[in-house]
Every structure is written in C-alpha cells, then in structure tokens.
PyMOL Python script that loads the backbone (N, CA, C, O; Angstrom):
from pymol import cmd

cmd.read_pdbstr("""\
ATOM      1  N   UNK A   1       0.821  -1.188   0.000  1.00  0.00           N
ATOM      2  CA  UNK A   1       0.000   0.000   0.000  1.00  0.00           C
ATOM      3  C   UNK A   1       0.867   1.254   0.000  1.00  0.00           C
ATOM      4  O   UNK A   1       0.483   2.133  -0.772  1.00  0.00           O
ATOM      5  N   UNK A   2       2.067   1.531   0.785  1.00  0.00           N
ATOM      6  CA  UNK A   2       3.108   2.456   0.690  1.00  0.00           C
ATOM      7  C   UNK A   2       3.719   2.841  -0.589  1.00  0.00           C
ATOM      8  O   UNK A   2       3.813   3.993  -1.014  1.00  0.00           O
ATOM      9  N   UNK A   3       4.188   1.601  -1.249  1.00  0.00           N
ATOM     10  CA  UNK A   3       4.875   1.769  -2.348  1.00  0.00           C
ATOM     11  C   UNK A   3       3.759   2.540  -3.392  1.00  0.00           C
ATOM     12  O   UNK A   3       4.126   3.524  -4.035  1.00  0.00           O
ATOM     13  N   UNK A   4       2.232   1.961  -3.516  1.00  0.00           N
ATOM     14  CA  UNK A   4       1.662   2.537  -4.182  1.00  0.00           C
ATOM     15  C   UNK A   4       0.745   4.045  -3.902  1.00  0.00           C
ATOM     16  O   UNK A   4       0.495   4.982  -4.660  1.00  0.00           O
ATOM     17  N   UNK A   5       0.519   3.880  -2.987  1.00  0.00           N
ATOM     18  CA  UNK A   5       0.806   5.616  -2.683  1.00  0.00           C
ATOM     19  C   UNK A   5       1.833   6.581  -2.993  1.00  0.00           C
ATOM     20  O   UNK A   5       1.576   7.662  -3.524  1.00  0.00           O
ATOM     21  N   UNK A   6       3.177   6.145  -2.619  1.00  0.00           N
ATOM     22  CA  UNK A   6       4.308   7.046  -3.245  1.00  0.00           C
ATOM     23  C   UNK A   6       4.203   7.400  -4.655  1.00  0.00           C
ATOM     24  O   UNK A   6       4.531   8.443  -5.221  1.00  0.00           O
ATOM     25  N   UNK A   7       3.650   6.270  -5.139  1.00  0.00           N
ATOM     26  CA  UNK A   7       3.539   6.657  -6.479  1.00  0.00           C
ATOM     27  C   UNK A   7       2.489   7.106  -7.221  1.00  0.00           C
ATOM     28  O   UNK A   7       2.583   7.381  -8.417  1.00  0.00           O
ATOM     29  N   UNK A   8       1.250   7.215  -6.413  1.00  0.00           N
ATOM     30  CA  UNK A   8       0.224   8.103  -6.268  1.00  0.00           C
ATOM     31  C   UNK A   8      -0.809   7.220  -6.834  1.00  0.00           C
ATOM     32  O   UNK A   8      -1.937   7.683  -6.998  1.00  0.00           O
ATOM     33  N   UNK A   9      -0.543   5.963  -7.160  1.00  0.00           N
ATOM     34  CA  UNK A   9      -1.077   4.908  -7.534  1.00  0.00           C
ATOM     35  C   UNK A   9      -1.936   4.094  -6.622  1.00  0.00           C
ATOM     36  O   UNK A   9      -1.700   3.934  -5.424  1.00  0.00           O
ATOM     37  N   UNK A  10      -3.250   3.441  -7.468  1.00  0.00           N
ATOM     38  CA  UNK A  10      -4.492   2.975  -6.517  1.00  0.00           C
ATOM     39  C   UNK A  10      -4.707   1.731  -7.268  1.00  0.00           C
ATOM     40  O   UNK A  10      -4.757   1.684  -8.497  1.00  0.00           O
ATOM     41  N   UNK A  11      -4.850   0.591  -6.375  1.00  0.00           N
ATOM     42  CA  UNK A  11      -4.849  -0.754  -6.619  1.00  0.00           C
ATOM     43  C   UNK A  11      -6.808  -0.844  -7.207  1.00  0.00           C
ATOM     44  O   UNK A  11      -7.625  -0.268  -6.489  1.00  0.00           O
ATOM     45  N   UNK A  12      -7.272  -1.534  -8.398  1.00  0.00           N
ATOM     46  CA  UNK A  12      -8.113  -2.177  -8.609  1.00  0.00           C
ATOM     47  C   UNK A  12      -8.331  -3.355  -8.087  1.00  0.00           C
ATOM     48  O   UNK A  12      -7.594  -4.318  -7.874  1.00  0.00           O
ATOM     49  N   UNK A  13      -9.672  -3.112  -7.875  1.00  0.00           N
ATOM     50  CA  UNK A  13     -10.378  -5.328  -7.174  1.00  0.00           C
ATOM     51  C   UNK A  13     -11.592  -5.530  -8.403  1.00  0.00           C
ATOM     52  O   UNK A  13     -12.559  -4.907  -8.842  1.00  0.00           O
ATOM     53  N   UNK A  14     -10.919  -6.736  -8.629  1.00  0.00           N
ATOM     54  CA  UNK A  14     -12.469  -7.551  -9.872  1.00  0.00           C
ATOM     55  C   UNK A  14     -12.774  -8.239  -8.956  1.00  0.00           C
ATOM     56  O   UNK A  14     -12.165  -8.117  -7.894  1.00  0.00           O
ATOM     57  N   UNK A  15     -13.587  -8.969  -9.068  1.00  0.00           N
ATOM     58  CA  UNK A  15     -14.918  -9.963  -8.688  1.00  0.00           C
ATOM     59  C   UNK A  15     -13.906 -11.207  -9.049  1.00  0.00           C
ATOM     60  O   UNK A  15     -13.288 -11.377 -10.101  1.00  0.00           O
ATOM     61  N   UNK A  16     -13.916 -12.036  -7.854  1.00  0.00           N
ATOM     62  CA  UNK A  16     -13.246 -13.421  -8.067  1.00  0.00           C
ATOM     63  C   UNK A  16     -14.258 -14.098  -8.971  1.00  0.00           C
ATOM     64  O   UNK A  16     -15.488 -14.090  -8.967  1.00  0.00           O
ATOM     65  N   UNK A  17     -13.194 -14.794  -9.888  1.00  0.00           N
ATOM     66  CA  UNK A  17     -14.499 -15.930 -10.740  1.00  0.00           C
ATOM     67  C   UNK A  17     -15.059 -15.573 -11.901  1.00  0.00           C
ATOM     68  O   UNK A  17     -15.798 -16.355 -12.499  1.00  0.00           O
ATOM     69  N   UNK A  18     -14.752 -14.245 -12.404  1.00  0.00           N
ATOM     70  CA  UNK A  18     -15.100 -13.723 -12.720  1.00  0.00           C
ATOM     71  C   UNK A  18     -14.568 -13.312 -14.617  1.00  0.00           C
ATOM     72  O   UNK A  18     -14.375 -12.117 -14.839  1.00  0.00           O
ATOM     73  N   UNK A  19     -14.401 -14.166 -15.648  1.00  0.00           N
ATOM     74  CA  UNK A  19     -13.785 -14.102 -16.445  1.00  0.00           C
ATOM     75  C   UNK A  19     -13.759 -13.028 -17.153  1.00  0.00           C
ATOM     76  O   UNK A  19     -12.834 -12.719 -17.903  1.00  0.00           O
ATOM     77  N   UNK A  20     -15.077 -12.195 -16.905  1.00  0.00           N
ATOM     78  CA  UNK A  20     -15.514 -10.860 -17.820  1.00  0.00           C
ATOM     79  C   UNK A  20     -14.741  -9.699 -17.611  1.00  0.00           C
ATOM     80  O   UNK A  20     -14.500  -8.851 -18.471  1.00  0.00           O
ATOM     81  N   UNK A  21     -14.251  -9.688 -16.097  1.00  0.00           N
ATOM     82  CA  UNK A  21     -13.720  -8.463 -15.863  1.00  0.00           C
ATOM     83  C   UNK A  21     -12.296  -9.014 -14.903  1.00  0.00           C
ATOM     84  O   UNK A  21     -11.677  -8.292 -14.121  1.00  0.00           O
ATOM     85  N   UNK A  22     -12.019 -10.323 -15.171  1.00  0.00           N
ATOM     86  CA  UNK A  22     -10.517 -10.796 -14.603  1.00  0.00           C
ATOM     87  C   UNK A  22      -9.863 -11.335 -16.273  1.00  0.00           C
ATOM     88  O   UNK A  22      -8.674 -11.069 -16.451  1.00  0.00           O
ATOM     89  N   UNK A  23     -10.451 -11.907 -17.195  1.00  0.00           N
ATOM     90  CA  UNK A  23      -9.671 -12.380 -18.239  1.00  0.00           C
ATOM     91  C   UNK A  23      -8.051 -12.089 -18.422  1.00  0.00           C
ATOM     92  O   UNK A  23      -7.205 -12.966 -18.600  1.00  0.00           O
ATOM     93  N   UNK A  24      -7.861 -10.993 -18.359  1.00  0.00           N
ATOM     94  CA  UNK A  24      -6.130 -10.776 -18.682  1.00  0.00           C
ATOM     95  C   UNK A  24      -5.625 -11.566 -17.925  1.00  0.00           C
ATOM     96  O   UNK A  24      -4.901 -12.496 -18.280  1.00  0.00           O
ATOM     97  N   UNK A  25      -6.112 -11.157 -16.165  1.00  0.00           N
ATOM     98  CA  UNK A  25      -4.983 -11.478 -15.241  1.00  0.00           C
ATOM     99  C   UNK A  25      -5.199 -13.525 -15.555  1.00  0.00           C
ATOM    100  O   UNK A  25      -4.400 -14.461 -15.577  1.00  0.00           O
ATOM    101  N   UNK A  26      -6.188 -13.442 -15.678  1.00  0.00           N
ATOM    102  CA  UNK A  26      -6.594 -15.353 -15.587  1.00  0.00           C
ATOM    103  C   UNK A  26      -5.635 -15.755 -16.430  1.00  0.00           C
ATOM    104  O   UNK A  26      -4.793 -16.576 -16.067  1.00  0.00           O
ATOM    105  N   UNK A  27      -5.646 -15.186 -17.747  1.00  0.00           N
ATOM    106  CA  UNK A  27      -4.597 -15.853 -19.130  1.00  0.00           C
ATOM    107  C   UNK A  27      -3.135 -15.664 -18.312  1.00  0.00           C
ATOM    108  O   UNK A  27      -2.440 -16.657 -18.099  1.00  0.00           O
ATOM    109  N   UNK A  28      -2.851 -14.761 -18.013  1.00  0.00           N
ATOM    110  CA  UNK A  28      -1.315 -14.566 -17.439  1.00  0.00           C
ATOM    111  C   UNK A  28      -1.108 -14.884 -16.806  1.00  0.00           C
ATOM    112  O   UNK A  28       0.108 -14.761 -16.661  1.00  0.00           O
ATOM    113  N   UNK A  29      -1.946 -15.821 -15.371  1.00  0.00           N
ATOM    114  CA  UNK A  29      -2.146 -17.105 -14.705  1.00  0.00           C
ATOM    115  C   UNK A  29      -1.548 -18.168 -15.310  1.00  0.00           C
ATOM    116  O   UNK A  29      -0.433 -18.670 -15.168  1.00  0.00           O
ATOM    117  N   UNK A  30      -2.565 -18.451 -16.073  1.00  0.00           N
ATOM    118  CA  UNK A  30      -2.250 -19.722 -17.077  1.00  0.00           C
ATOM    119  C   UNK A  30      -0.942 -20.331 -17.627  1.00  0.00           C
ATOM    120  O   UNK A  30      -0.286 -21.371 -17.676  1.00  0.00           O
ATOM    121  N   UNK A  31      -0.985 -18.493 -18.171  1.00  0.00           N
ATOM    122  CA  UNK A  31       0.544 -19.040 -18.994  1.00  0.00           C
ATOM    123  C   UNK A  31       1.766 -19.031 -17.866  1.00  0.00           C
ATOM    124  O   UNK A  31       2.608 -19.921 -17.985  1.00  0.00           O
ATOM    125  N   UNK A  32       1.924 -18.004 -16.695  1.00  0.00           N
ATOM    126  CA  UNK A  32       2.557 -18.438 -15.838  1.00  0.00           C
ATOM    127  C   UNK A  32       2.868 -19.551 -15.630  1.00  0.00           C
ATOM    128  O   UNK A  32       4.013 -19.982 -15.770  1.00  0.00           O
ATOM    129  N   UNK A  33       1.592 -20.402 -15.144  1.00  0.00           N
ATOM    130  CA  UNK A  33       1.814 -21.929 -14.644  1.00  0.00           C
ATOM    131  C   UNK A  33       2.528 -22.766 -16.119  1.00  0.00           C
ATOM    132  O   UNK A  33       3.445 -23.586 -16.064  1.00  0.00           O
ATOM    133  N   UNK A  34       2.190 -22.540 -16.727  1.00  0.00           N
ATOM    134  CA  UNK A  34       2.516 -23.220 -18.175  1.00  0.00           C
ATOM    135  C   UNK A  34       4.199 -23.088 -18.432  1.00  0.00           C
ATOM    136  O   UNK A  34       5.085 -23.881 -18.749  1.00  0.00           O
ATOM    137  N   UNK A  35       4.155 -22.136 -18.222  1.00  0.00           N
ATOM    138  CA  UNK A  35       5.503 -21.938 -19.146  1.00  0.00           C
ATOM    139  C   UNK A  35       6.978 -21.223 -18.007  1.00  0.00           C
ATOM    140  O   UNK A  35       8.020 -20.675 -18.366  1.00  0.00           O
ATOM    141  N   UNK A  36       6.437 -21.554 -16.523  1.00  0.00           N
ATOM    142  CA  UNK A  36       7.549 -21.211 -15.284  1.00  0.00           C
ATOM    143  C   UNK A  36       7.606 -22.220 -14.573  1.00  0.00           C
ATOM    144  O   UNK A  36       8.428 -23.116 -14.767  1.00  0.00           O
ATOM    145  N   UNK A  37       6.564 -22.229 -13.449  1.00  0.00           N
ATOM    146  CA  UNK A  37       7.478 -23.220 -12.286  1.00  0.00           C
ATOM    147  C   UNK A  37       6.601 -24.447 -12.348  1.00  0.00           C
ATOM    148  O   UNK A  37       6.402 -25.047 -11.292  1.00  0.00           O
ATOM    149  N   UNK A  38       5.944 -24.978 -13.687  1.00  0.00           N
ATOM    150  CA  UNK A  38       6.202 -26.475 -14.049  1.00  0.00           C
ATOM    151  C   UNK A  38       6.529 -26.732 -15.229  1.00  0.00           C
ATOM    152  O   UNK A  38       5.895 -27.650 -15.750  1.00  0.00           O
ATOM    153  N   UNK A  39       7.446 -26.145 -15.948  1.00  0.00           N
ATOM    154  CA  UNK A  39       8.016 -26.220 -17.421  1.00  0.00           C
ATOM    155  C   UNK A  39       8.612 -27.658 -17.545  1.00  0.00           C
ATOM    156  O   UNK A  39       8.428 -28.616 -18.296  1.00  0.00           O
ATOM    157  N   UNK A  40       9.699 -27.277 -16.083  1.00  0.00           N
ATOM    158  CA  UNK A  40      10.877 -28.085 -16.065  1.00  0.00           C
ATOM    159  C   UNK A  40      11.294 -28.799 -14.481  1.00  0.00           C
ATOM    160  O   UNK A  40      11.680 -28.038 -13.593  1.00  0.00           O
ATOM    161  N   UNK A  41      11.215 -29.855 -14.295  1.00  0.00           N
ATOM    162  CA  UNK A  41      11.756 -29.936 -12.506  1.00  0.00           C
ATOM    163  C   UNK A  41      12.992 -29.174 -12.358  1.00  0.00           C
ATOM    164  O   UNK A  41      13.933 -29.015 -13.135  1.00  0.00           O
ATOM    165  N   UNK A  42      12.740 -28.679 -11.012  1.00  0.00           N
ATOM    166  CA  UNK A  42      13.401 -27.854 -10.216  1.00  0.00           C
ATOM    167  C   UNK A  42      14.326 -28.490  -9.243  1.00  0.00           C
ATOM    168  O   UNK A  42      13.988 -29.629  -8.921  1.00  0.00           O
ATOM    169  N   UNK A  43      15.207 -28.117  -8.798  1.00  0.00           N
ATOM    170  CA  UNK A  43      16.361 -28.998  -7.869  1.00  0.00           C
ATOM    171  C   UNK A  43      16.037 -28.405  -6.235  1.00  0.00           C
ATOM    172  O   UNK A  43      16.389 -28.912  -5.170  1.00  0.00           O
ATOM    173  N   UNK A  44      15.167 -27.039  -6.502  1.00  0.00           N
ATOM    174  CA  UNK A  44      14.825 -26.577  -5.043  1.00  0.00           C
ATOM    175  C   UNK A  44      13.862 -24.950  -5.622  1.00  0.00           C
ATOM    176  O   UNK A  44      13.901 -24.457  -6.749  1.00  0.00           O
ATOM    177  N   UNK A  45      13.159 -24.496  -4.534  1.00  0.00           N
ATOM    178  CA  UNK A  45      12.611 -23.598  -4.708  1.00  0.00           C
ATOM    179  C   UNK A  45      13.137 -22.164  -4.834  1.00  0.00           C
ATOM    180  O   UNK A  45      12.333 -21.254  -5.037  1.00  0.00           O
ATOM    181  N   UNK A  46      14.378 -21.933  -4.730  1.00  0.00           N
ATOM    182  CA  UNK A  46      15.429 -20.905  -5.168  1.00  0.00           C
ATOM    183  C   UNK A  46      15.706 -21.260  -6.374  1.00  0.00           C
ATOM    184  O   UNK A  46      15.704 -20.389  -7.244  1.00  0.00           O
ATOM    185  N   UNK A  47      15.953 -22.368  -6.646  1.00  0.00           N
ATOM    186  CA  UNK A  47      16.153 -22.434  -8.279  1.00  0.00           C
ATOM    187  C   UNK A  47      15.269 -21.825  -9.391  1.00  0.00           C
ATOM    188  O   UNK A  47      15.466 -21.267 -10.470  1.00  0.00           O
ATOM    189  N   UNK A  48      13.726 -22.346  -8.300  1.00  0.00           N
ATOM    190  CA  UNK A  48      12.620 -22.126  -9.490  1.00  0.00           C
ATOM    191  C   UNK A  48      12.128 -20.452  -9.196  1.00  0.00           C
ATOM    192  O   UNK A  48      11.321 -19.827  -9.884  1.00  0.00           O
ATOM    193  N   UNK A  49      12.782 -20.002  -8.112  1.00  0.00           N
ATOM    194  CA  UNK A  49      12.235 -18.521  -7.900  1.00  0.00           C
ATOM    195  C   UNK A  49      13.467 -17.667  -8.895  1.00  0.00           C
ATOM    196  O   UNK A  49      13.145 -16.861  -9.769  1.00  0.00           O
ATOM    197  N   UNK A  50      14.368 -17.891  -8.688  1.00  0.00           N
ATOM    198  CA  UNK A  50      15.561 -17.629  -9.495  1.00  0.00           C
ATOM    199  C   UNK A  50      15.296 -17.220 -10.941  1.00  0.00           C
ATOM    200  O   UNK A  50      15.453 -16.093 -11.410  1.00  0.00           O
ATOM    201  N   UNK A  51      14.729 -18.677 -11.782  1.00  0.00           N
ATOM    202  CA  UNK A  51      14.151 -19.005 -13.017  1.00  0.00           C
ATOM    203  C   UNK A  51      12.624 -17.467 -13.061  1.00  0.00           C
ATOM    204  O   UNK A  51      11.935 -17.470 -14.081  1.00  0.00           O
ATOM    205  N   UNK A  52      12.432 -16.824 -12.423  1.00  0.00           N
ATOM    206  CA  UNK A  52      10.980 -16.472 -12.814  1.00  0.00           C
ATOM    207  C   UNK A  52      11.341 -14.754 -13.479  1.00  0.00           C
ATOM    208  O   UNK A  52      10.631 -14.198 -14.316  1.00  0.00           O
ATOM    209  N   UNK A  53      12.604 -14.154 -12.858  1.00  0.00           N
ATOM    210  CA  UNK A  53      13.123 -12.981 -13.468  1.00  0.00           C
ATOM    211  C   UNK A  53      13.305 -13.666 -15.032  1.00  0.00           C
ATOM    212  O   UNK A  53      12.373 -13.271 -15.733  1.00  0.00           O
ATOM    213  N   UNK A  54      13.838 -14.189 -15.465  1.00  0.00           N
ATOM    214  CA  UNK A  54      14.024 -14.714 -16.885  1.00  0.00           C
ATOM    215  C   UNK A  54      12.964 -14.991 -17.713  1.00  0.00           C
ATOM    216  O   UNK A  54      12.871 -14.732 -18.913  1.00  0.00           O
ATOM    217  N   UNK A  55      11.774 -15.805 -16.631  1.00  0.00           N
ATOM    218  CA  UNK A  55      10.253 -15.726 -17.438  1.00  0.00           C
ATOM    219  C   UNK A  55      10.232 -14.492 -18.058  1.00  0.00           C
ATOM    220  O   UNK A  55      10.276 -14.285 -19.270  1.00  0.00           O
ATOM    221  N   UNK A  56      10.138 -13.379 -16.829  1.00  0.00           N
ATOM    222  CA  UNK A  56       9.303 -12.143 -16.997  1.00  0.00           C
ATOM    223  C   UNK A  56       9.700 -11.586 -17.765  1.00  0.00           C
ATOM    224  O   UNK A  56       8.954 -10.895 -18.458  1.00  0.00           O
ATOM    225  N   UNK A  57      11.319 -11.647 -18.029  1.00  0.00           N
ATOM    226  CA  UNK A  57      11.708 -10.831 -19.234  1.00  0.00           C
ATOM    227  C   UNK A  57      11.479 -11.630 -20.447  1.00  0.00           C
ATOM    228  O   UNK A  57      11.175 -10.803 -21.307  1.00  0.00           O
ATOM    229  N   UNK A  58      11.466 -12.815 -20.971  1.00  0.00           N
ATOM    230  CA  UNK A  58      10.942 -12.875 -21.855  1.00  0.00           C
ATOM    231  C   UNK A  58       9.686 -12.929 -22.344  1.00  0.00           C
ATOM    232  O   UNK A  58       9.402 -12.998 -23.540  1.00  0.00           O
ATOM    233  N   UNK A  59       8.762 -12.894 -21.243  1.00  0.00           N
ATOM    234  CA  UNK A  59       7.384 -12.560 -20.976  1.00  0.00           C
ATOM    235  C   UNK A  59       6.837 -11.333 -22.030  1.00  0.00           C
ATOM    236  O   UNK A  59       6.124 -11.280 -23.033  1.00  0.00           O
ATOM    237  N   UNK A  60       7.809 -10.135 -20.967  1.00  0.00           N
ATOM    238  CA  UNK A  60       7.531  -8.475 -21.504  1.00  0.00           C
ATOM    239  C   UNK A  60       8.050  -8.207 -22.411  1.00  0.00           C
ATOM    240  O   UNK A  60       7.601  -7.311 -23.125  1.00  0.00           O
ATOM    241  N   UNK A  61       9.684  -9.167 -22.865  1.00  0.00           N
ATOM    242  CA  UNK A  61      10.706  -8.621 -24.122  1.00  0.00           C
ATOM    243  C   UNK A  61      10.663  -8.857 -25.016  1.00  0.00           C
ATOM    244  O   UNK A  61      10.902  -8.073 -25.935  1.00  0.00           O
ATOM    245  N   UNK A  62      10.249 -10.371 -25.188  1.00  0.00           N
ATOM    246  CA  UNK A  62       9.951 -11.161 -26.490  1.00  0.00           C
ATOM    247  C   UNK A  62       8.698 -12.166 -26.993  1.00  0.00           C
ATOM    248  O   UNK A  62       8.278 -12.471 -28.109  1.00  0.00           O
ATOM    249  N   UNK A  63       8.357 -12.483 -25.798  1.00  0.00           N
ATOM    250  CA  UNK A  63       7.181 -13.288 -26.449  1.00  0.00           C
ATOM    251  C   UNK A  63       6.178 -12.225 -26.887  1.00  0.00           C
ATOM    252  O   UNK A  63       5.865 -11.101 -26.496  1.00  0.00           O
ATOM    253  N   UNK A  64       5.734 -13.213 -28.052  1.00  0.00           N
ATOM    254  CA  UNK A  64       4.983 -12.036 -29.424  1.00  0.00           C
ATOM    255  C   UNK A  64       3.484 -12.342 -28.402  1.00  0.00           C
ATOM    256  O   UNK A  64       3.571 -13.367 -27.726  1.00  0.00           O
ATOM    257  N   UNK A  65       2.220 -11.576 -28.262  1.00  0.00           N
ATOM    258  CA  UNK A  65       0.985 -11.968 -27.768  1.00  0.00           C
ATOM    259  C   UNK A  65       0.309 -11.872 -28.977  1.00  0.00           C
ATOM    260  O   UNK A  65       0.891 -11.299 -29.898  1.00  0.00           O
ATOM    261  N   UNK A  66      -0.904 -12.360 -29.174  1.00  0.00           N
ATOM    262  CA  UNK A  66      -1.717 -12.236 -30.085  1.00  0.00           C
ATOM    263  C   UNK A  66      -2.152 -10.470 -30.272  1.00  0.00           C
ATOM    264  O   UNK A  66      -2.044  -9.690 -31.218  1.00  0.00           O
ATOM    265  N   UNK A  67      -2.688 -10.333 -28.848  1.00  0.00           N
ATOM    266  CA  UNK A  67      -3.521  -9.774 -28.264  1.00  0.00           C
ATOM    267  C   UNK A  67      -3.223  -7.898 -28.758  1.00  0.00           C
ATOM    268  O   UNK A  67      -3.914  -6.881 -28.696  1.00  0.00           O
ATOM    269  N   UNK A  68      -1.871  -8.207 -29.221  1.00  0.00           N
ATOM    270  CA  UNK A  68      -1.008  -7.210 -29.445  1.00  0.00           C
ATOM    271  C   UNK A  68      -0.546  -7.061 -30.702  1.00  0.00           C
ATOM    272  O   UNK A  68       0.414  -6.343 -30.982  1.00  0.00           O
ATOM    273  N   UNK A  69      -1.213  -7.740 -31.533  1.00  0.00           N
ATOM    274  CA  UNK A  69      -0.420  -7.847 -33.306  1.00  0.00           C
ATOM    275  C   UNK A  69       0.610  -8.661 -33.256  1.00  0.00           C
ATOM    276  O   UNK A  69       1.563  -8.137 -33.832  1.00  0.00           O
ATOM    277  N   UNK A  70       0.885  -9.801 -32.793  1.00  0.00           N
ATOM    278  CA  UNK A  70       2.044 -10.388 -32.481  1.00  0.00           C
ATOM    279  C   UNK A  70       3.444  -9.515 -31.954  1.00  0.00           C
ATOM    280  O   UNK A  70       4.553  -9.861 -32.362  1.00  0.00           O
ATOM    281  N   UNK A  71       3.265  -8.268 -30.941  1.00  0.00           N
ATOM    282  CA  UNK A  71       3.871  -7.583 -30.602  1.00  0.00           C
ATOM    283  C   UNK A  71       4.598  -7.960 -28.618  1.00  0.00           C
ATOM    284  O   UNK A  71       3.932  -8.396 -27.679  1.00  0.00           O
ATOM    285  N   UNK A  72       5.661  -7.691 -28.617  1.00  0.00           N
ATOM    286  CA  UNK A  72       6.038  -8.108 -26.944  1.00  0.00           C
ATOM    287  C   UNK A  72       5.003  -6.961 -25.817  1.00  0.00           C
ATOM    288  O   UNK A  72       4.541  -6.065 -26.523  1.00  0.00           O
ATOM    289  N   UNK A  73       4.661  -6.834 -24.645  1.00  0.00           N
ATOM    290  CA  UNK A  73       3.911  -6.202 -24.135  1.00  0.00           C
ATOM    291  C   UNK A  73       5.007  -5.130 -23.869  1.00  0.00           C
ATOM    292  O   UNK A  73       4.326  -4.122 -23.680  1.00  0.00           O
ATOM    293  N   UNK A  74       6.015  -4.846 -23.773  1.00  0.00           N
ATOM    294  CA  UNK A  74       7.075  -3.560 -23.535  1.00  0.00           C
ATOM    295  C   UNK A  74       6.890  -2.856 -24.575  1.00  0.00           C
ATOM    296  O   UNK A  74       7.413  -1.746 -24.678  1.00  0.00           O
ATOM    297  N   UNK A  75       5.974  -3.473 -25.694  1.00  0.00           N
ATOM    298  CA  UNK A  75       5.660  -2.496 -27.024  1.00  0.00           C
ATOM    299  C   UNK A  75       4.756  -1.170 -26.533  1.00  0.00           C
ATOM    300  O   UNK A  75       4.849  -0.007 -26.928  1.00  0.00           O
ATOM    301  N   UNK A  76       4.061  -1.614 -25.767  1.00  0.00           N
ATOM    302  CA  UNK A  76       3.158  -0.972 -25.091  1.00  0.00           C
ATOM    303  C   UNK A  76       2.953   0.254 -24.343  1.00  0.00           C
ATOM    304  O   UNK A  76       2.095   1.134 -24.393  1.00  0.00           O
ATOM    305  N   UNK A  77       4.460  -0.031 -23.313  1.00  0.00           N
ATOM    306  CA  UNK A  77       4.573   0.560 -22.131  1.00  0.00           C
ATOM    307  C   UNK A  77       5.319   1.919 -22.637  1.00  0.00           C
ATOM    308  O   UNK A  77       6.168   1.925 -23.528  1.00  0.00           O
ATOM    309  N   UNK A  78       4.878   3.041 -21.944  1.00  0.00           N
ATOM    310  CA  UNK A  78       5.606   4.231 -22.031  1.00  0.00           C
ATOM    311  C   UNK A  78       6.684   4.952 -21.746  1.00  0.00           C
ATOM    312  O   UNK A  78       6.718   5.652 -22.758  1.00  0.00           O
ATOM    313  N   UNK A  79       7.305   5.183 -21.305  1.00  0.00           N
ATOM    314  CA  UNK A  79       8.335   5.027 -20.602  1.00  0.00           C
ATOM    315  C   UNK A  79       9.524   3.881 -19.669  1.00  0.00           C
ATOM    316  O   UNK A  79      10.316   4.040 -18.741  1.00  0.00           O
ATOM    317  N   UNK A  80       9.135   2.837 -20.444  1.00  0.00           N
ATOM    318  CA  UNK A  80       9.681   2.049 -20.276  1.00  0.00           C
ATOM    319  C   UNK A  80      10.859   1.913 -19.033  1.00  0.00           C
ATOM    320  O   UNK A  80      10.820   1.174 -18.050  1.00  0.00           O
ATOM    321  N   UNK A  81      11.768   2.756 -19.378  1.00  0.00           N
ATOM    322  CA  UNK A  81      13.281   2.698 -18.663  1.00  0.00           C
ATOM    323  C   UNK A  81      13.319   3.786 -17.740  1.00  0.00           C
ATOM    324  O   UNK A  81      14.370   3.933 -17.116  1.00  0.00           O
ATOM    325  N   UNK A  82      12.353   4.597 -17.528  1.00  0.00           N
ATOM    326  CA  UNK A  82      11.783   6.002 -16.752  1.00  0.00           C
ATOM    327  C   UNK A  82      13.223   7.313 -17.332  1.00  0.00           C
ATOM    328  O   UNK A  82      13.828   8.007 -16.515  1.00  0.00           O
ATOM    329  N   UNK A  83      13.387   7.340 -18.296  1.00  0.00           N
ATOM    330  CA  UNK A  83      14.026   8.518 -18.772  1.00  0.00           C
ATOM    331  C   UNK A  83      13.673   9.370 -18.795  1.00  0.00           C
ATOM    332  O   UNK A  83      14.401  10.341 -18.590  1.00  0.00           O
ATOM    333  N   UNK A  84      12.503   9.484 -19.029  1.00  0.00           N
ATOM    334  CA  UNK A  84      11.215  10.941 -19.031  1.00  0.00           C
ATOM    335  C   UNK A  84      10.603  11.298 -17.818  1.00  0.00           C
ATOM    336  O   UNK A  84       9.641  12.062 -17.892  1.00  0.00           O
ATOM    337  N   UNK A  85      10.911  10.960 -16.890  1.00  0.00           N
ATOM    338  CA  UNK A  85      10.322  11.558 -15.152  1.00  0.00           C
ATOM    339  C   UNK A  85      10.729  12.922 -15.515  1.00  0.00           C
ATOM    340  O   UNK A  85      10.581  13.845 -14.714  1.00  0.00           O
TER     341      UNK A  85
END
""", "prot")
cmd.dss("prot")
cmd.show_as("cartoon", "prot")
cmd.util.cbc("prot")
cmd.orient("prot")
C-alpha cells in the first residue's frame, strides 16, 4: 500500500471468478503456470524462484501476444526505462 501511494497509484479489485472483468490477469495465470514453475523440474525452490526474473523478461521482451499484433507487451509501455520523469 506504501509503495503505491508514493507513487500516487491505486490498486483495482475484480470480482473473483469472474472471467468478464478478470480475463487478462486469468490468461497470465495460465501461462505463468505453463511456461515457469512447471516447465521443467526444479532442484529446489530458489532455483525455481531464481528461473521467474528470466520468465518475466521474456514474458515483456519477447514473447509475441496475439492480443497485441504479435507484438512483446514492452511495445506498449511508455516510458519504459523512466528517462522521461
């Protein structure tokens, strides 16, 4: 709650269960589970927490989404690297 106040930022709540107005987060669920911490066995749970920075960047850097013109979701984002504050 701190962090998002500093940043003047206010958390949204959907309706659990709710595919109409949760869909994004549900798919990015999905593919989470899909394609991170049961891809591959893990030797311990640092390994597989380790492994999830590497998801995310190829998550945001390279995997193409439909949803997006076959575009990465950092296509998206504005300021990306915060150069423009």
């Amino acid at each position: 709650k701190a962090v998002l106040a500093d940043l003047g930022a206010t958390g949204k709540l959907t309706r659990a269960y709710r595919p109409q107005t949760n869909g994004k987060v549900e798919r990015f669920n999905r593919t989470l589970l899909d394609e991170w911490p049961y891809l591959r066995p893990y030797t311990s749970n640092d390994e597989r927490t380790a492994a999830l920075a590497d998801f995310l960047h190829t998550y945001n850097h390279h995997r193409r989404h439909t949803a997006l013109g076959g575009h990465p979701p950092i296509t998206r984002v504005n300021n990306a690297a915060g150069q423009y504050t």
